[in-house]
N, C-alpha and C positions, 0 to 999 in steps of 0.2 A: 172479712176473710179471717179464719183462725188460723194458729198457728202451723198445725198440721197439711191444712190445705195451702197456706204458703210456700212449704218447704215442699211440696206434690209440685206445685205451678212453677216454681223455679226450677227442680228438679227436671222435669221434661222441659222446660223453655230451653235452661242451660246445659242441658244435656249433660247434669253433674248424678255422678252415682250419690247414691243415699245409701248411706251405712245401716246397719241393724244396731239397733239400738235401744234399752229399756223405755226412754218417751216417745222413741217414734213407734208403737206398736199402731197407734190408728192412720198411720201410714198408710199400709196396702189397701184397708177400710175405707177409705179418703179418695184414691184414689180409682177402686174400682166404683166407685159413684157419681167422680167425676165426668166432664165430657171436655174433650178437646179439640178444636179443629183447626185446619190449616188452609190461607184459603191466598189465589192468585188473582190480582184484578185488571183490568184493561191496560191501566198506567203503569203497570209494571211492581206495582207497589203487593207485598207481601205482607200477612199479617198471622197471627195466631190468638184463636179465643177462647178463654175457657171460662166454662159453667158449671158452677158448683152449686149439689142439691139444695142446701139452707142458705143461698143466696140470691136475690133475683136479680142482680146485679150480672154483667160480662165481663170479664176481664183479657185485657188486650195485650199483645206484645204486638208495635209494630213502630216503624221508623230509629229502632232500636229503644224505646223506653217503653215502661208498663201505663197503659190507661185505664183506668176504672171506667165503665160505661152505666147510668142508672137506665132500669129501664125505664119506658116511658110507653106513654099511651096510645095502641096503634090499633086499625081498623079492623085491619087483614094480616095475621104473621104476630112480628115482636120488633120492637125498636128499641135501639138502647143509646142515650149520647153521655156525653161528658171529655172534657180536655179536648178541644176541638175536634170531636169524632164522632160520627152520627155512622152508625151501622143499621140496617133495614135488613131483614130475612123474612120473604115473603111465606106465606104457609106452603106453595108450593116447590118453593129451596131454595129461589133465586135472592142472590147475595148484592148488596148495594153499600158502598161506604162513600164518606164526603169525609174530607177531611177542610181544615178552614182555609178559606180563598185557594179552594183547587174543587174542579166541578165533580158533583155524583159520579162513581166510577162503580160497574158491574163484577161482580167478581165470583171464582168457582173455586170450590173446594179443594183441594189437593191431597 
């Protein structure tokens, strides 16, 4: 993740204003290329993921810290794990996360 796109993904995680700035000009660039989502799962458990173009990596906020997820090889859809977190996104939207010693939980977008 470069630097730009860090200060984007904390920016909306933490819901902190970004000031205008001479190096933040590839800010709003950064951003409008970004994709962010937010999603509710069965357990109750809430997460936010975002995917940045020149990365095929996910990056996660959930149980309050950041998880980097690589992706990984998947049949149907996209899979991504890493930090004990295994996220599943079928190709037709349906959302799955496991996290370690707690079972596969369904989850929908918000």
């Amino acid at each position: 993740m470069n630097w730009a796109s860090a200060i984007v993904f904390e920016a909306i995680v933490f819901g902190a204003t970004v000031a205008a700035a001479e190096p933040m000009a590839a800010v709003p660039r950064a951003s409008a290329q970004t994709t962010f989502q937010s999603y509710r799962c069965g357990d109750g458990t809430q997460f936010l993921v975002a995917f940045f173009p020149a990365d095929s990596r996910a990056h996660m906020q959930i149980d309050g810290r950041e998880v980097t997820l690589a992706k990984r090889l998947a049949i149907s859809g996209a899979r991504y794990s890493g930090g004990g977190v295994s996220l599943q996104i079928a190709r037709a939207g349906a959302v799955v996360i496991k996290h370690v010693k707690r079972p596969s939980t369904a989850c929908e977008q918000i």
